[in-house]
MARTOR-405485 format. One line per field, with one value per residue (C-alpha): residue number from 1; x, y, z. Coordinates in Angstrom, 3 decimals, always signed. Example, Ala and Ser with C-alpha at 12.3 -4.5 7.8 and 13.67 -1.06 7.14 Angstrom:
<marbas>
i	(1_2) .
xx	(+12.300_+13.670) .
yy	(-4.500_-1.060) .
zz	(+7.800_+7.140) .
</marbas>
This chain:
<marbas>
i	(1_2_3_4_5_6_7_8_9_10_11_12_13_14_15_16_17_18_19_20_21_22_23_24_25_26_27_28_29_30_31_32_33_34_35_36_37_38_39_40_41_42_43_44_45_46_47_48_49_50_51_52_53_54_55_56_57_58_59_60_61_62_63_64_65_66_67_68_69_70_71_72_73_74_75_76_77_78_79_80_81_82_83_84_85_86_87_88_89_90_91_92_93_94_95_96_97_98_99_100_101_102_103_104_105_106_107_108_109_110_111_112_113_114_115_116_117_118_119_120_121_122_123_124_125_126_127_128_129_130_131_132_133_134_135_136_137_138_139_140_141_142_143_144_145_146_147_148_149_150_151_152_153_154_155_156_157_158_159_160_161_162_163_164_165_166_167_168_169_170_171_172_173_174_175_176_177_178_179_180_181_182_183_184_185_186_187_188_189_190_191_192_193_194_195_196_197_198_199_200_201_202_203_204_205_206_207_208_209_210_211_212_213_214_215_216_217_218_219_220_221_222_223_224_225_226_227_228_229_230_231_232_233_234_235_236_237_238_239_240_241_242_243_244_245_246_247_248_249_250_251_252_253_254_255_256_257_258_259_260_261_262_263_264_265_266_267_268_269_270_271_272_273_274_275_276_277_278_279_280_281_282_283_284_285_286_287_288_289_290_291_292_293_294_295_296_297_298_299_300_301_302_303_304_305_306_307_308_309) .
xx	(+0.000_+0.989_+0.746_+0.664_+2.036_+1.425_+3.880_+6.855_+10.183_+8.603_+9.332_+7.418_+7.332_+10.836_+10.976_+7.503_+8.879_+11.991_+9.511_+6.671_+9.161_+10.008_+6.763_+7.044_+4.738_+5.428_+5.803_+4.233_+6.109_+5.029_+7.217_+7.037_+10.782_+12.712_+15.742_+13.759_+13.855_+17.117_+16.522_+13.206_+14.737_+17.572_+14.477_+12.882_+10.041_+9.451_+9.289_+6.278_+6.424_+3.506_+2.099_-0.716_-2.239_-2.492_-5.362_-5.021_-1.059_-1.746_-4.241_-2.037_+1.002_-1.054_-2.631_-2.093_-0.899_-2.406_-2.549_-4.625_-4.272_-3.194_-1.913_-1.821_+0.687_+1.327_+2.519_+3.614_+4.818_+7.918_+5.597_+3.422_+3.022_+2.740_-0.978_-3.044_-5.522_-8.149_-5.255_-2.495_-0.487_-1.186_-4.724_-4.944_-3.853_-5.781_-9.086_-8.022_-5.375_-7.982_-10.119_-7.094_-5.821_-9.290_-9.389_-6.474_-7.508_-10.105_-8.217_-5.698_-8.391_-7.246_-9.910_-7.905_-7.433_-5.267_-4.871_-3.266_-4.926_-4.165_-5.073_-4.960_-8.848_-10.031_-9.574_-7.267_-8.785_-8.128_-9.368_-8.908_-7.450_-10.112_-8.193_-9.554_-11.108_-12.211_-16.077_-14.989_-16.147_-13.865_-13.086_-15.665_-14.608_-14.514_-13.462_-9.865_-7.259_-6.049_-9.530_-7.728_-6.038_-9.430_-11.119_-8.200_-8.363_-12.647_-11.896_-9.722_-11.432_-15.416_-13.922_-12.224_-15.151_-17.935_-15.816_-16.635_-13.266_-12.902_-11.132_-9.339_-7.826_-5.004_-5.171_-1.570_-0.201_+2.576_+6.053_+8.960_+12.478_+14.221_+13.135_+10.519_+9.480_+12.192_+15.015_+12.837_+13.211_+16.910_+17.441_+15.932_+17.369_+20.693_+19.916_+19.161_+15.255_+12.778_+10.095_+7.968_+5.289_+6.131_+4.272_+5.578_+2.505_-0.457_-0.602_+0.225_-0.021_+3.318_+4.441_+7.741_+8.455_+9.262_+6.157_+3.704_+5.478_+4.421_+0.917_+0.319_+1.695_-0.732_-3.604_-2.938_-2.849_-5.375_-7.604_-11.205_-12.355_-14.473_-12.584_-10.194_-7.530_-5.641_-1.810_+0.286_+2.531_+1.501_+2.640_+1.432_+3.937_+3.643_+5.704_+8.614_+8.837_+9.094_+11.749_+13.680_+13.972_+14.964_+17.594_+18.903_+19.031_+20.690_+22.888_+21.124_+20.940_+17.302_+14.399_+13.876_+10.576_+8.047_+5.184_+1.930_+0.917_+4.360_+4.034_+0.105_+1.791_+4.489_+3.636_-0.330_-0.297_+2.036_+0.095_-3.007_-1.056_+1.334_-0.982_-4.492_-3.981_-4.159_-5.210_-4.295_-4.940_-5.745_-4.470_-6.372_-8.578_-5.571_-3.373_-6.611_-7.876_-4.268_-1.948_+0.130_+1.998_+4.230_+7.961_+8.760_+6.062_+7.222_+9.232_+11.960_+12.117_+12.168_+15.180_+16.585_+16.734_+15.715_+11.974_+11.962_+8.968) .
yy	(+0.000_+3.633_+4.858_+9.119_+8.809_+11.400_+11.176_+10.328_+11.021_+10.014_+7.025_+5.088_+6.753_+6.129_+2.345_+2.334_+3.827_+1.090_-1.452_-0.248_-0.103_-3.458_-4.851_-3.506_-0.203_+2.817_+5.556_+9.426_+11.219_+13.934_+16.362_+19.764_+20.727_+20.285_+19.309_+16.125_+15.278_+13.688_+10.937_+10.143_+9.170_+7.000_+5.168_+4.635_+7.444_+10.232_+13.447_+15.878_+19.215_+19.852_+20.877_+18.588_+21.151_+23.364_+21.984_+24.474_+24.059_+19.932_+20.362_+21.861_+19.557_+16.601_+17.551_+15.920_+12.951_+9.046_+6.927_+3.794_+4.644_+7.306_+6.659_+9.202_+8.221_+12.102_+13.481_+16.558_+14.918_+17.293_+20.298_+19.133_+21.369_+20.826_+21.450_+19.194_+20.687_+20.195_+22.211_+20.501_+20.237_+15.929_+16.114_+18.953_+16.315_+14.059_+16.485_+18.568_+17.302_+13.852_+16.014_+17.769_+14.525_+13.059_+15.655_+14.869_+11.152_+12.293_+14.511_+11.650_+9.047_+6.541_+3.915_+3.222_+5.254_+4.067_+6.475_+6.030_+5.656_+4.735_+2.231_+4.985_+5.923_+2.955_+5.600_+6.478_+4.357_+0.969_-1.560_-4.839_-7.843_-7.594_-7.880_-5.114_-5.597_-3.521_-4.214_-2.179_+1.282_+4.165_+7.627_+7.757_+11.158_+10.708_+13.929_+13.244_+15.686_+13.607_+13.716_+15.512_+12.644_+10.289_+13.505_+13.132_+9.842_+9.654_+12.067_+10.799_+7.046_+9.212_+10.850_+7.585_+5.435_+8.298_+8.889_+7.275_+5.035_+2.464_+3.311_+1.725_+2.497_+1.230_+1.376_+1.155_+0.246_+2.740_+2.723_+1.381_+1.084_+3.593_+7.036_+6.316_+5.473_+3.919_+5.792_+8.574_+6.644_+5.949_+9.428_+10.941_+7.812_+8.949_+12.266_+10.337_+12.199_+10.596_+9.062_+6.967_+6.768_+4.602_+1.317_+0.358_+2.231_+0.483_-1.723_-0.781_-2.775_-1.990_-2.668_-2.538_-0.028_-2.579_-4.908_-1.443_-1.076_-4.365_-4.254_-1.023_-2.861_-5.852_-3.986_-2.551_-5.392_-7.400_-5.016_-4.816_-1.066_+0.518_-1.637_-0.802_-3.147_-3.339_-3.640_-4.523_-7.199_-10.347_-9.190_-6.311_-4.926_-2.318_+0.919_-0.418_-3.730_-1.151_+1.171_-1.988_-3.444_-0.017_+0.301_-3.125_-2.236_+0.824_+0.614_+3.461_+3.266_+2.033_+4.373_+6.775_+6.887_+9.666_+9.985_+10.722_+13.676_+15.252_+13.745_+14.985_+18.659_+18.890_+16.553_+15.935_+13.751_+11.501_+11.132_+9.734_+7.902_+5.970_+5.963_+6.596_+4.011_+0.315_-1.813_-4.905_-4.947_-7.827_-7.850_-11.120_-9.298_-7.953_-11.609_-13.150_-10.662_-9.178_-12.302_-10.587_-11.702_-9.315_-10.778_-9.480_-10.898_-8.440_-5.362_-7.202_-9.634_-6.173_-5.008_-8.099_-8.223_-11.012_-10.414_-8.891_-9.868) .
zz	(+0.000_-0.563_+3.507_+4.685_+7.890_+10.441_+13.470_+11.150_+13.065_+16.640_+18.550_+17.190_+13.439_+12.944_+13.256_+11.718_+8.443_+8.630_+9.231_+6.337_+3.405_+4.412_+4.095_+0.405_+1.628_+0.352_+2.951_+2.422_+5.709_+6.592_+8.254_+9.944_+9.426_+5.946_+8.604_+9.022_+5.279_+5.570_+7.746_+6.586_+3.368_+5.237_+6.522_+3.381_+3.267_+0.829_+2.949_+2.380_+4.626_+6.363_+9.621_+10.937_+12.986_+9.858_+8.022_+5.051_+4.895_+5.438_+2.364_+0.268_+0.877_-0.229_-2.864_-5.927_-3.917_-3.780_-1.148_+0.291_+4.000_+6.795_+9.511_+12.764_+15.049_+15.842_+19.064_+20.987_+24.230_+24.553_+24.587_+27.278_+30.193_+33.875_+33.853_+31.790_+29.527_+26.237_+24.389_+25.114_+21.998_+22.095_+22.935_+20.467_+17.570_+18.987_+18.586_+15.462_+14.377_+13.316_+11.695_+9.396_+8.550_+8.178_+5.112_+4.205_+4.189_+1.480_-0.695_-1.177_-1.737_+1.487_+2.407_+5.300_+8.600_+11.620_+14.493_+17.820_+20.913_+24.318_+27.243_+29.682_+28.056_+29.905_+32.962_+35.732_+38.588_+40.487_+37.827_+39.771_+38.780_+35.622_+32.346_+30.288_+26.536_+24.099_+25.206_+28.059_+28.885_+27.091_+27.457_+30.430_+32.314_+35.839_+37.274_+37.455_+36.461_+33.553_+32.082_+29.286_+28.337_+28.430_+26.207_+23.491_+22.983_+23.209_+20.246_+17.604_+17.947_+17.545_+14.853_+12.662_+13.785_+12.514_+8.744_+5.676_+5.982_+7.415_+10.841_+13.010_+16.825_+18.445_+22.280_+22.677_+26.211_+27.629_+25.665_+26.677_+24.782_+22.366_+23.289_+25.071_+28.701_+29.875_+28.152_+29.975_+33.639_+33.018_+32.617_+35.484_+38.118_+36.875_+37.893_+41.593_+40.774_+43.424_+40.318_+41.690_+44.596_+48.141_+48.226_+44.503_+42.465_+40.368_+37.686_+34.199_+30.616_+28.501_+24.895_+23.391_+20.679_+18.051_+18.949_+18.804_+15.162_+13.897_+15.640_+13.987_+10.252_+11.340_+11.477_+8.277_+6.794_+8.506_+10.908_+10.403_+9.468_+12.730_+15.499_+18.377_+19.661_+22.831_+21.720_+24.901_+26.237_+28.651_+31.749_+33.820_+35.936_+38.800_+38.507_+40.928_+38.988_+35.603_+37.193_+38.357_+35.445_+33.618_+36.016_+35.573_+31.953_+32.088_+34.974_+37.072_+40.710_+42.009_+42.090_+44.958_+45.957_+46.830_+48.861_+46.340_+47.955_+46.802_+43.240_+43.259_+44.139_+41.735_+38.554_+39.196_+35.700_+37.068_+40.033_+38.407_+36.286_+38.781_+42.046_+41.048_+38.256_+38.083_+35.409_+33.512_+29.593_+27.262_+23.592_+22.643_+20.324_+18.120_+18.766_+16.894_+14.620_+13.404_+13.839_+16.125_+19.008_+21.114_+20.351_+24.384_+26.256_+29.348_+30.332_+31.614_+28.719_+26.729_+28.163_+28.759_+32.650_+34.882_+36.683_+40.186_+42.165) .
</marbas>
């Protein structure tokens, strides 16, 4: 397939690009800065400037182009603030930033649409020991301050479902290897930064970079237009078990920890996500539906570590 993929020199874009081209896809990247153009084209992509959150720009830049599918994978993490809000620059591509590329979709003549999504719209609460499916309730607001996040996601999978394409979202767990998460962790134990809360933290559901990239070239492939899948790894993991194993990996010193209150008053987002948050994720729907199996069934396996209980 001929692919326009938003998101193109992110974590995940990157390898996605690698991994696309060698499927025998050809990859439309776009790109906000010509200084990305470069690299793109090491990976295999053809570079087209444009500015997701500039529908008219976006509009231009495509026009006159072909392809069979977009994909949004398109995120401003680096701009976030300490204060979540609706206009956060990642919930803002999550809300406008569909709709642009939705248009762009059109003017390009896609039939496909993949956007990202997260497992953190299931809500940031105490799930239980229930493994979460897609039949679960998503992007439910429940008053808490990452409701934000919940909002963003609620908006781009509305959005993909509602178009005439056929949509698909991926409700990928939290990120861990190359530039992500845990490069993230390593960084700030180094620094001897107090990151997570005492008592170890809640649950989470992970996925490896490289296992998101081939979910996300599974499903489109093989995912069914107007359904979400769960894309994460076999073994939940609490926070201390994650910053464990990133620390074995990288050779930090262990994690200090911090009471909640404290995290609550200086990074509230991390406080709902680490405390407030527990919940364990199933990916059976995409292991059936896509063929795909996670090639690091857990964080530690990921980063090649032994499990700490």
């Amino acid at each position: 397939m001929r692919v326009l993929l938003a998101g193109a020199t992110g974590a995940i874009g990157q390898p996605l690009i690698a991994a696309l081209t060698g499927r025998g896809h050809q990859v439309l990247a776009l790109a906000r800065k010509p200084e990305s153009h470069g690299l793109i084209r090491e990976l295999g992509g053809e570079p087209v400037t444009a500015d997701v959150m500039d529908r008219d720009g976006l509009l231009r830049a495509v026009r006159g182009l072909r392809a069979d599918a977009v994909l949004h994978e398109a995120t401003a993490l680096k701009g976030v603030g300490r204060k979540l809000t609706a206009d956060d620059p990642t919930n803002a591509l999550r809300d406008r930033g569909t709709a642009h590329l939705l248009a762009a979709a059109e003017v390009v003549g896609a039939h496909r649409f993949i956007t990202q999504s997260l497992i953190t719209g299931y809500g940031y609460f105490d799930h239980g020991d229930k493994r979460l499916t897609e039949d679960d309730p998503f992007g439910v607001e429940t008053g808490s301050y990452a409701d934000p996040v919940l909002a963003g996601c609620r908006a781009t999978e509305e959005q993909v479902f509602a178009a005439e394409i056929e949509g698909i979202a991926l409700r990928y767990g939290l990120f861990y290897g190359p530039r992500a998460f845990s490069d993230m962790f390593a960084d700030l134990m180094r620094k001897r930064t107090p990151v997570i809360p005492m008592g170890g933290g809640g649950f989470a559901s992970w996925v490896h970079i490289a296992d998101a990239v081939e979910a996300t070239v599974a499903a489109l492939e093989n995912g069914r237009g107007g359904q979400a899948y769960n894309i994460v790894d076999d073994v939940p993991i609490t926070w201390r078990q994650f910053v464990d194993a990133v620390a074995a990996a990288h050779h930090t010193p262990r994690a200090l920890a911090m009471p909640t209150w404290l995290i609550r008053l200086t990074v509230p987002y991390l406080a709902c996500l680490m405390s407030d948050t527990s919940m364990r994720v199933s990916a059976e729907k995409a292991r059936r539906e896509l063929d795909w199996t996670p090639i690091h069934r857990s964080v530690p396996a990921g980063l090649g570590v032994a499990a700490r209980s």
